[in-house]
C-alpha positions as CSV (number, residue, x, y, z in Angstrom):
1,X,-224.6,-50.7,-89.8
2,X,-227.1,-48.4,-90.9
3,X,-229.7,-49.3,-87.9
4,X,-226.8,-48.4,-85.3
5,X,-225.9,-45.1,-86.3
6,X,-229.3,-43.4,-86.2
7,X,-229.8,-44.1,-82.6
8,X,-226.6,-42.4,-81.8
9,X,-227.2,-39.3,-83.7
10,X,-231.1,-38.9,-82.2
11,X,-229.5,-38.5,-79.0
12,X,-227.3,-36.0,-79.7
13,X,-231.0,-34.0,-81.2
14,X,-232.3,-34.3,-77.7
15,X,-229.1,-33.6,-76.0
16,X,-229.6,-29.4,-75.9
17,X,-232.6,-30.1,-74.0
18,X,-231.2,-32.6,-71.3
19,X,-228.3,-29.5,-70.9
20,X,-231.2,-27.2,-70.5
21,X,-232.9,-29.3,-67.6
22,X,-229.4,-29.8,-65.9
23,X,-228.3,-25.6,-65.9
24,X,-232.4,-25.1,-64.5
25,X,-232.0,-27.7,-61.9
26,X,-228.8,-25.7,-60.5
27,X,-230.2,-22.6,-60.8
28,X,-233.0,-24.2,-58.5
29,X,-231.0,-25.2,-55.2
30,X,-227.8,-26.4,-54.1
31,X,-225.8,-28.8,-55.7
32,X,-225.4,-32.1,-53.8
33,X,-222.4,-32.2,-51.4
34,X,-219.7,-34.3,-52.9
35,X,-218.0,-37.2,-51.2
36,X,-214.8,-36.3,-49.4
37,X,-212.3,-36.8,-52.2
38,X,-208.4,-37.6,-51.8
39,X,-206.9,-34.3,-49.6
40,X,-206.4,-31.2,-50.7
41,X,-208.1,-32.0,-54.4
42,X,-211.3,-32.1,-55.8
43,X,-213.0,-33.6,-58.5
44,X,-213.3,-32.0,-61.6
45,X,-217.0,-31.4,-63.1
46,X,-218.7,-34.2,-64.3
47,X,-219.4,-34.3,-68.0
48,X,-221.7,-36.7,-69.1
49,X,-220.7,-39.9,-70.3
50,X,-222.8,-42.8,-71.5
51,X,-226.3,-40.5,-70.9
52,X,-225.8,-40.2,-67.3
53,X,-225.1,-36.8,-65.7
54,X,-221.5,-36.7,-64.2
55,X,-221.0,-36.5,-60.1
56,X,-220.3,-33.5,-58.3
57,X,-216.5,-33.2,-58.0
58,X,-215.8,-34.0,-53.9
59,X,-214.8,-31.0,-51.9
60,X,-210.9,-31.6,-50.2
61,X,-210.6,-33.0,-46.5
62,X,-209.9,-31.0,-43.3
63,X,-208.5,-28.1,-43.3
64,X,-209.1,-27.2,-47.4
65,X,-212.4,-26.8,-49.4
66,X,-212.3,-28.4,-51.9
67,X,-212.7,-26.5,-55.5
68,X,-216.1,-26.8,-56.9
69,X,-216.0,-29.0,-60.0
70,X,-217.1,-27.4,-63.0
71,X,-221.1,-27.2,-62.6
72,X,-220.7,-29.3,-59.0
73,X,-221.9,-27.7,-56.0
74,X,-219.9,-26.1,-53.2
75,X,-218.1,-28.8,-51.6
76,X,-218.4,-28.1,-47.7
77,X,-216.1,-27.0,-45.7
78,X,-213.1,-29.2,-44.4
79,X,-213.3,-29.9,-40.6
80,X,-211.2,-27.5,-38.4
81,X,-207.6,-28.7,-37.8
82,X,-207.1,-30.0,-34.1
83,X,-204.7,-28.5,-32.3
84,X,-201.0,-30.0,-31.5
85,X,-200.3,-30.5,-27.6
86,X,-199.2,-27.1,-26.2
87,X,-195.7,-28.1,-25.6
88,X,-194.4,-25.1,-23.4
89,X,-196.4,-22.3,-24.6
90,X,-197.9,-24.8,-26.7
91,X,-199.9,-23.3,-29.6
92,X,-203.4,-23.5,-30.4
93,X,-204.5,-25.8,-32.8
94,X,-204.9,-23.7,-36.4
95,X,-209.0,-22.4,-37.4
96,X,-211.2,-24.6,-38.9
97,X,-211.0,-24.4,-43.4
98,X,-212.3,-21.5,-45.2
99,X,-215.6,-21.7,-46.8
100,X,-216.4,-23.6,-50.1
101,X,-215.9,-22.0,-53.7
102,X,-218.5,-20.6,-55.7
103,X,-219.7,-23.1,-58.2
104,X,-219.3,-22.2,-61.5
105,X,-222.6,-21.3,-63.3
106,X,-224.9,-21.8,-60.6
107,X,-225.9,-19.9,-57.6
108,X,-223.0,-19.3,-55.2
109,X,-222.2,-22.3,-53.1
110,X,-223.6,-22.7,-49.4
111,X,-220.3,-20.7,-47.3
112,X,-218.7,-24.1,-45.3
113,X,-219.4,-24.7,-42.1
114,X,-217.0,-22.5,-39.8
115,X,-214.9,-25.6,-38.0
116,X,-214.6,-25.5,-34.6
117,X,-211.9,-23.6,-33.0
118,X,-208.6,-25.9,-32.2
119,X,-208.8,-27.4,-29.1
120,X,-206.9,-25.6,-26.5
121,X,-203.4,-27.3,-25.6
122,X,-202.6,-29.4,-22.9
123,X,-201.2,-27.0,-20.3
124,X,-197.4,-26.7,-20.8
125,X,-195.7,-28.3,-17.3
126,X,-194.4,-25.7,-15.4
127,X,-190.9,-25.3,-15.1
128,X,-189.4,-26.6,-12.3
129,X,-187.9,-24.2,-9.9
130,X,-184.1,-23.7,-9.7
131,X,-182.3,-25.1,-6.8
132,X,-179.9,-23.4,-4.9
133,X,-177.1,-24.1,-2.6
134,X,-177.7,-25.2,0.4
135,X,-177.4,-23.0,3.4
136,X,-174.1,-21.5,3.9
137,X,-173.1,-21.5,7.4
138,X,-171.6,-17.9,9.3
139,X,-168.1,-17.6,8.4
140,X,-165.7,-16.3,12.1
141,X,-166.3,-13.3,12.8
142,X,-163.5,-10.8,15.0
143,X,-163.5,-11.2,18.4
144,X,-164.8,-14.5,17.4
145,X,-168.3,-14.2,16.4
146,X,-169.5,-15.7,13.5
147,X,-169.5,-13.7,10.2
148,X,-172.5,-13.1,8.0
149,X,-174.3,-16.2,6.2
150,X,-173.8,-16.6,3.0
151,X,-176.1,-15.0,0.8
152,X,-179.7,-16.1,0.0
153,X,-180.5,-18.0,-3.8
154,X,-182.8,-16.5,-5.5
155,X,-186.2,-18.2,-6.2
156,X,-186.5,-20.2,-8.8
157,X,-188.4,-19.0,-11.7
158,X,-192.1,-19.9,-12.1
159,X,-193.0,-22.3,-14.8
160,X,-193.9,-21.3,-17.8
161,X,-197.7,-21.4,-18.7
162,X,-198.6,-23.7,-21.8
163,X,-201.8,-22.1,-24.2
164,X,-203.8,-24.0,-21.3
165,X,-203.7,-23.9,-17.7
166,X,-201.0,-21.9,-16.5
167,X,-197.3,-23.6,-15.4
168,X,-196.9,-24.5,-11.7
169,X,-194.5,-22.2,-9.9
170,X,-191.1,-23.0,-9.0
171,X,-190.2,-23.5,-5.6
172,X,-188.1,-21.0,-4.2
173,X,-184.5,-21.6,-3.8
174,X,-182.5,-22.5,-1.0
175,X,-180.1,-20.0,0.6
176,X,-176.7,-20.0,-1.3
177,X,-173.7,-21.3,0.5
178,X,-171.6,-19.6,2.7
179,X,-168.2,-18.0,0.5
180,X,-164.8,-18.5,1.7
181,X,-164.3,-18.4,5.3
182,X,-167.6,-19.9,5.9
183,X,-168.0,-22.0,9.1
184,X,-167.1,-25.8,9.5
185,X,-169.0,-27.8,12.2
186,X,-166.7,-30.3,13.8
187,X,-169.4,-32.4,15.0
188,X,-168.1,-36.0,15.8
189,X,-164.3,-34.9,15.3
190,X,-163.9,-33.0,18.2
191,X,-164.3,-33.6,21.8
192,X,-167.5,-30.9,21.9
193,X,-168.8,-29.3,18.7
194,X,-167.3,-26.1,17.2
195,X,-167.4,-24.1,14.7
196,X,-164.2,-23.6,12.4
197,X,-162.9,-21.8,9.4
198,X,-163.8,-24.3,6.7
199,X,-160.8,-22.9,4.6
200,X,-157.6,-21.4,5.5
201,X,-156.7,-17.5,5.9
202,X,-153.4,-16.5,4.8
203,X,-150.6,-17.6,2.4
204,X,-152.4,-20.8,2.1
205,X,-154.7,-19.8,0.2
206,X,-153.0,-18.1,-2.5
207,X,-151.5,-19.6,-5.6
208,X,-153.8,-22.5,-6.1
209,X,-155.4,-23.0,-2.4
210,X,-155.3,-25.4,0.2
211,X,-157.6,-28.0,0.0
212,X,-155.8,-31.4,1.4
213,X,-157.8,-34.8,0.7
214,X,-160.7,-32.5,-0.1
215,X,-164.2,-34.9,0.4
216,X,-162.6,-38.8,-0.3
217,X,-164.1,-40.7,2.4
218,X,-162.1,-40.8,6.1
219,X,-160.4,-43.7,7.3
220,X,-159.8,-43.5,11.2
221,X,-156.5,-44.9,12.1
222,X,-155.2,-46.1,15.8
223,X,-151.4,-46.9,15.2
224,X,-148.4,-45.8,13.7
225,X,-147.9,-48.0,11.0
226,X,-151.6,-47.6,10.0
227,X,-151.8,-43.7,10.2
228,X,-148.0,-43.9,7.8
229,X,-149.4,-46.3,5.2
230,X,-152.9,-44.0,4.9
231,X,-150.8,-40.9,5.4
232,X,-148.1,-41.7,2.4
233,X,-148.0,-41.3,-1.5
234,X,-149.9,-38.9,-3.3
235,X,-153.6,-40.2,-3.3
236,X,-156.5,-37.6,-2.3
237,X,-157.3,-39.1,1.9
238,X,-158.9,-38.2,5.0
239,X,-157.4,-39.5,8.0
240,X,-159.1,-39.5,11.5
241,X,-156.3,-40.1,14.0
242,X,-157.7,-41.9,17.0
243,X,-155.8,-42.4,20.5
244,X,-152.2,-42.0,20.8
245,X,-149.9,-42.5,18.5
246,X,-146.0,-42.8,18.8
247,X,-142.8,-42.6,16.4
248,X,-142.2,-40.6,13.6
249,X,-145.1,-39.8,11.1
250,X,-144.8,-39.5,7.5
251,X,-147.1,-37.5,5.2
252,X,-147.1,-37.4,1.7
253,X,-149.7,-35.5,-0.4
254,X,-153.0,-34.5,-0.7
255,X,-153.5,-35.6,2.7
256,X,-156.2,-34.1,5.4
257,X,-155.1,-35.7,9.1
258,X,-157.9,-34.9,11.7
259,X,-157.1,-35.7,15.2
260,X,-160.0,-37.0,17.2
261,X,-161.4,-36.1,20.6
262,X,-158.3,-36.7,22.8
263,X,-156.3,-37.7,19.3
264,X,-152.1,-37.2,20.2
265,X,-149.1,-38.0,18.2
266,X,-146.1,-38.3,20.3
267,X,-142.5,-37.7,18.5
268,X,-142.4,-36.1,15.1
269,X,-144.6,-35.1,12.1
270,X,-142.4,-35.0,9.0
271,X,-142.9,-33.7,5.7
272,X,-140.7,-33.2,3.1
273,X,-141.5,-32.8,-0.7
274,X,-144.9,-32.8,0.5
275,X,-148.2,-30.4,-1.0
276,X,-151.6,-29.5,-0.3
277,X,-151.7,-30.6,3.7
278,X,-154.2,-29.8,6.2
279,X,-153.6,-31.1,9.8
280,X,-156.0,-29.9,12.3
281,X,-157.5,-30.8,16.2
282,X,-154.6,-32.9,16.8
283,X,-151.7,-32.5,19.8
284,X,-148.1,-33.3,18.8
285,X,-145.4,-33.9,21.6
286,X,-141.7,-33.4,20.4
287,X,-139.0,-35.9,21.9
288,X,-137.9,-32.9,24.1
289,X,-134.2,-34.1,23.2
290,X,-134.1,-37.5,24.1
291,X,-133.5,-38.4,20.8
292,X,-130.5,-36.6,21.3
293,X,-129.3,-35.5,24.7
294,X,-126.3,-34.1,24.2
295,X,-127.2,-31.3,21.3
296,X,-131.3,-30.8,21.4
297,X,-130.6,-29.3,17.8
298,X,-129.5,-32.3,16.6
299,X,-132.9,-33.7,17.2
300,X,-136.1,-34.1,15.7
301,X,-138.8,-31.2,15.0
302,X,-141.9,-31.4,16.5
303,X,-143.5,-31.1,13.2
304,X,-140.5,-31.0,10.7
305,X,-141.2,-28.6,7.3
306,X,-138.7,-28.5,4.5
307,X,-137.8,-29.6,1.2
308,X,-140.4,-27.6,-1.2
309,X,-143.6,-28.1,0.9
310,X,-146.3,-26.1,-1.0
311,X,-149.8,-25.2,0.5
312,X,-149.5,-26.8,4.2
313,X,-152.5,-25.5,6.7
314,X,-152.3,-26.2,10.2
315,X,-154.8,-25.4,12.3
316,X,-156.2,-25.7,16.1
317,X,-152.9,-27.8,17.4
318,X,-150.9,-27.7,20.3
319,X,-147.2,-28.2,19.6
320,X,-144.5,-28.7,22.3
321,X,-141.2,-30.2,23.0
322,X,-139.5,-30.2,20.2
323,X,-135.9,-31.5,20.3
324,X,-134.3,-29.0,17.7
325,X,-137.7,-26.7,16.8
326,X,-141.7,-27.1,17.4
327,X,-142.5,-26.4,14.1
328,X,-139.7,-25.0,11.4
329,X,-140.2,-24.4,7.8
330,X,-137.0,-24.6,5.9
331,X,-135.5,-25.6,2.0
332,X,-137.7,-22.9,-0.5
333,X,-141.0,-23.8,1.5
334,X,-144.4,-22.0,0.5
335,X,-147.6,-20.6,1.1
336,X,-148.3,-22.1,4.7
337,X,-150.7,-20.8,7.5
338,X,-150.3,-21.5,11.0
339,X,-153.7,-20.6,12.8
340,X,-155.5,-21.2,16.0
341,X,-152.3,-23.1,17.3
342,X,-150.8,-23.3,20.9
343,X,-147.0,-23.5,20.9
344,X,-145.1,-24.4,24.7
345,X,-142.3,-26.1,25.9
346,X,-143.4,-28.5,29.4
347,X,-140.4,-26.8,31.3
348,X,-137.5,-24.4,31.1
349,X,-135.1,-27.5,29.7
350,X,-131.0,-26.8,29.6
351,X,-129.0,-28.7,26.8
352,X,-125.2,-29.0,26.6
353,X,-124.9,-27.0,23.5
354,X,-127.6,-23.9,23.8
355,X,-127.0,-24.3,27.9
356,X,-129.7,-22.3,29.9
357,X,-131.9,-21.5,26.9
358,X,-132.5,-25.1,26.2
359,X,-132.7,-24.9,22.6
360,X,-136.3,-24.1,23.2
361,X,-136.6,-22.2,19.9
362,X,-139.6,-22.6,18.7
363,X,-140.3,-21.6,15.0
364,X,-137.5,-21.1,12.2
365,X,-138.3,-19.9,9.0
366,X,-135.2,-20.2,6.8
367,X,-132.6,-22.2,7.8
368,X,-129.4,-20.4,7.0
369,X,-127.9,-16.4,5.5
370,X,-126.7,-18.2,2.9
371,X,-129.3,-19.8,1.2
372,X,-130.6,-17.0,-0.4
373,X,-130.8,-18.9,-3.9
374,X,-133.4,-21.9,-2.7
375,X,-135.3,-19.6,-0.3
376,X,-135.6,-16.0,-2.2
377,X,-139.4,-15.7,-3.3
378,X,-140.5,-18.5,-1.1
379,X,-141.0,-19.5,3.0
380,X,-144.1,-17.5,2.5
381,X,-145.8,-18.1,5.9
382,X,-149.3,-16.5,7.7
383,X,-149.5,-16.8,11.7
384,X,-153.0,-15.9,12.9
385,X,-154.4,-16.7,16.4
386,X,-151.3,-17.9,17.4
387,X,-150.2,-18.6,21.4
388,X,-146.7,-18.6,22.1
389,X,-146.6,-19.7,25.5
390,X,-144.4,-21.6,28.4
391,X,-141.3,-21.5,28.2
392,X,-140.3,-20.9,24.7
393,X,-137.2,-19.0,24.5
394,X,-136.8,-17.8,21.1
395,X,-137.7,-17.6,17.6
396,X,-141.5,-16.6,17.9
397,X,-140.6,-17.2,14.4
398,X,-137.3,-16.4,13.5
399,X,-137.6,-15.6,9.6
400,X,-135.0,-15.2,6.7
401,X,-135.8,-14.1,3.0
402,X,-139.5,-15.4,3.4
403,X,-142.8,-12.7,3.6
404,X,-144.1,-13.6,7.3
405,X,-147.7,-12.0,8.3
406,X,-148.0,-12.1,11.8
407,X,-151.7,-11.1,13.0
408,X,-154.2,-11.7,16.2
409,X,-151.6,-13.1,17.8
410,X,-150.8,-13.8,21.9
411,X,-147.3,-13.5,23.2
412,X,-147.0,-14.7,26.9
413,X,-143.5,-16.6,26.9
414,X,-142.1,-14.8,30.2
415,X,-138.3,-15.1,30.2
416,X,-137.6,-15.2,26.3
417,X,-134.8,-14.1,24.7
418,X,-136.0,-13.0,21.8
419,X,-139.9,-12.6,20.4
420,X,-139.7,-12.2,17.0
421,X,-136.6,-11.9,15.1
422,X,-135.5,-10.2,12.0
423,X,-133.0,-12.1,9.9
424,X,-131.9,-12.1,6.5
425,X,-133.5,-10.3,3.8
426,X,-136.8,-10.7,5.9
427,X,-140.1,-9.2,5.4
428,X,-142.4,-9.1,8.3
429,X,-145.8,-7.6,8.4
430,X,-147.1,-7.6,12.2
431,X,-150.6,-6.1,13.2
432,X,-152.5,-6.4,16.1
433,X,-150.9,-8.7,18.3
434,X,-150.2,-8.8,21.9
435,X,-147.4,-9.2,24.0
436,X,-147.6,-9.5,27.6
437,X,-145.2,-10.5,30.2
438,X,-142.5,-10.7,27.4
439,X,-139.1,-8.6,27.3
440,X,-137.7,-8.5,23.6
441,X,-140.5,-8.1,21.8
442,X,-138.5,-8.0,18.2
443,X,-135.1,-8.6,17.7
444,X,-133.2,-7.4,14.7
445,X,-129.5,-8.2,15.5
446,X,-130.1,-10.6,12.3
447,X,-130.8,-8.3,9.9
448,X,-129.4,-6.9,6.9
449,X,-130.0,-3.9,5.0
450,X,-132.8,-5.8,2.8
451,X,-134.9,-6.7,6.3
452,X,-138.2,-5.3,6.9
453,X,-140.7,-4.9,9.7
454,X,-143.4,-3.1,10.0
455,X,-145.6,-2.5,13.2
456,X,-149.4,-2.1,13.0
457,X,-152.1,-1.7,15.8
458,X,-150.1,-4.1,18.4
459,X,-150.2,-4.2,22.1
460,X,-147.1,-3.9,23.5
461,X,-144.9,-3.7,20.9
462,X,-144.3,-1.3,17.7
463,X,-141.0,-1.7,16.2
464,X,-140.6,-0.8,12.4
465,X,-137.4,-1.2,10.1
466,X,-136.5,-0.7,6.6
467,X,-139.7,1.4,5.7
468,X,-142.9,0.0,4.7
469,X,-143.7,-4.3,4.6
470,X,-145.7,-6.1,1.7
471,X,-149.5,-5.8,1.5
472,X,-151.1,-9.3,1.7
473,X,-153.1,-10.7,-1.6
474,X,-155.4,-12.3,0.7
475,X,-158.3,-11.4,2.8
476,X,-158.8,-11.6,6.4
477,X,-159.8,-9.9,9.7
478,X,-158.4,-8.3,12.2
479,X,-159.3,-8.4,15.8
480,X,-159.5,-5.7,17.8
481,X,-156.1,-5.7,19.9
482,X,-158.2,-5.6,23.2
483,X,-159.9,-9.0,22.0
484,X,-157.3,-10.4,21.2
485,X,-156.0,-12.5,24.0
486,X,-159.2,-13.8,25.5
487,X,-159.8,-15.0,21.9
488,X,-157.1,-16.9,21.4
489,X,-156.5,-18.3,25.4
490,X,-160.5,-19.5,24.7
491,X,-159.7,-20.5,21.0
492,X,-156.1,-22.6,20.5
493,X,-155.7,-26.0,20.0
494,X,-157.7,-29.0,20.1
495,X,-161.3,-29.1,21.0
């Protein structure tokens, strides 16, 4: 054993001067650059094992130097981080790694290489421009102008720029839509294009709106059974009434009826229980009392309104010959508007009953005194651009307990009776209406001690009872009184 033990121990006698060589050599240059070692760590010194002089430790990968093992040389630097993708704004990628470490006990390590700057981000996409409404169309004007257009969008913001090439910008936006009272085209409904309120004015609008079978796609109907089957029950429809159609018409709910170019109904519109109506463009001729000869009241209504209607809107008709009325709201009634509508009788009629008035009475509003507990708070009712012409007699309306607003309208019914008349516990607000040709403007042999009317602006007339009348919720527009019957002789009825 001897033999093997004295080899060992004249190492160790030369081994001070190996260290010697070793601590000179690194005082000489550099130290080798270690191999890229696992991240982030490096190797530790080597210490000799077996004779052999230990390996550098490895510097750390990207980003991190790695430490210097004890007597190793500088490990280099780590190469610079790549940037992520600019997302927006997308940042750029981080610097490249610090330098190396100073190795212990030898000459400071070469600094690491500075890594190259992170690559600039893929430009962020530019946000895309906001959209806007599209282009609101003039709302009526007085004297029947169009209004102002609705107001313009504004632009859509540009896109944002990533850390590269700037966002796109956004395209502009498109001018807002028009706000209530915009216009309508009635392209392909009408006879020749116009341009209508697209929503009502007036009591219609309050307490929820009128907005009938609002945008459900129109079916076009040519007979009676057709136009009562699409025109019943409560489903959201749009019905386009085609030709001429005869017998008594039933609506239901939720219904918009649009009469064609030339589109008539010949008898009776009827609704009862019904809500949220529009009927526009369309002609409706009463039986004139031949559905009961020998008492016209007895008869059928032109158009026939009672029963807890809520939110009717009937607009540009022309209404005539009704047996009892032309168009009478009755039974706790509310919120309806009556606009751009013609209202005649086709000649001066007697009946047994009424004798030389005819029972040409046109427009009731309230049916009885006495019903003050169904009707008290309701039979809300707007007229606006309304023509009461031939031959009507009386009741241009005739109203009980209800709030009537009577405005821009034409009276021109020469040899009535009575224009309009205060009854029951009445409120009337009338402004800027004419009458012409007529000789009892307003009767109020009706009225009670609750009745109201107040006169405003008219021509021709300018009675006022019971102090001052309610103030409408709603907006709208008056006409100037000296407009007023050229606008509404040029505007009524269907088109």
């Amino acid at each position: 054993m001897t033999p093997l033990i004295q080899p060992r121990f004249g190492w160790l006698s030369v081994l001070p001067s190996v260290l010697a060589v070793l601590v000179g050599a690194c005082a000489q240059s550099d130290g080798t650059t270690g191999e890229t070692g696992a991240a982030g760590t490096t190797g530790g010194g080597g210490t000799s094992v077996g004779g052999k002089v230990g390996s550098a430790g490895a510097s750390g990968r990207a980003g991190m130097s790695g430490t210097t093992g004890t007597g190793g040389v500088a490990g280099v630097n780590g190469s610079a981080g790549t940037s992520g993708a600019a997302g927006v704004n997308g940042t750029a990628g981080s610097g490249g790694g610090s330098g190396g470490a100073t190795s212990a006990g030898g000459r400071s390590g070469v600094a690491g290489r500075m890594g190259n700057g992170g690559t600039n981000g893929s430009a962020g996409n530019g946000g895309r421009g906001g959209t806007t409404g599209g282009a609101g169309v003039g709302g009526l004007g007085g004297k029947g102008g169009n209004g102002a257009a609705g107001a313009t969008g504004a632009a859509g913001a540009g896109g944002r720029a990533g850390s590269g090439a700037a966002g796109t910008t956004g395209a502009a936006g498109t001018t807002g839509a028009a706000g209530s009272g915009g216009g309508l085209s009635t392209q392909g409904l009408t006879c020749t294009p116009q341009t209508w309120d697209a929503t009502p004015v007036g009591w219609a609008t309050v307490s929820g709106g009128t907005t009938g079978g609002g945008n459900a796609t129109p079916t076009t109907v040519t007979t009676l059974s057709q136009l009562n089957t699409a025109a019943g029950g409560s489903g959201s429809a749009v019905i386009h009434v085609s030709g001429t159609i005869s017998g008594v018409v039933t609506v239901g709910s939720n219904k918009t009826i649009w009469g064609l170019c030339g589109a008539e109904v010949h008898g009776s519109i009827d609704m009862t229980g019904s809500a949220n109506v529009i009927i526009r463009n369309l002609k409706v001729v009463g039986y004139n009392c031949t559905d009961s000869p020998s008492d016209c009241s007895s008869g059928h209504d032109a158009v026939h309104v009672q029963g807890g209607d809520r939110h009717l809107w009937f607009d540009h008709m022309d209404i005539s010959d009704g047996s009892d009325g032309n168009l009478d709201i009755t039974h706790g009634c509310d919120f309806v508007t009556v606009s751009w509508t013609k209202f005649s009788y086709s000649s001066a009629r007697t009946d047994p009953v009424a004798g030389a008035t005819g029972h040409r009475f046109c427009n009731l509003i309230g049916h009885v005194d006495t019903n003050g507990s169904e009707d008290s708070g309701h039979l809300n009712t707007t007229f606006h651009h309304v023509w009461w012409a031939d031959n009507v007699n009386q009741r241009m309306p005739r109203v009980r307990f209800g709030k009537v607003h009577l405005f821009n309208n034409l009276y021109t019914a020469a040899g009535d009776s009575a224009c309009i008349e205060l009854g029951v516990s009445a409120n009337i607000r009338y402004e800027n209406n004419v009458f012409s040709g007529v000789s009892n403007t307003v009767d109020s042999s009706h009225a009670n001690s609750a009745s109201i009317i107040q006169a405003i602006g008219n021509q021709g007339s300018n009675t006022n009872i019971g102090g001052a009348a309610f103030t409408p919720s709603y907006p709208y527009t008056l006409d100037a009184v000296s407009s007023v019957q050229s606008t509404v002789q040029n505007g009524v009825g269907p088109k």
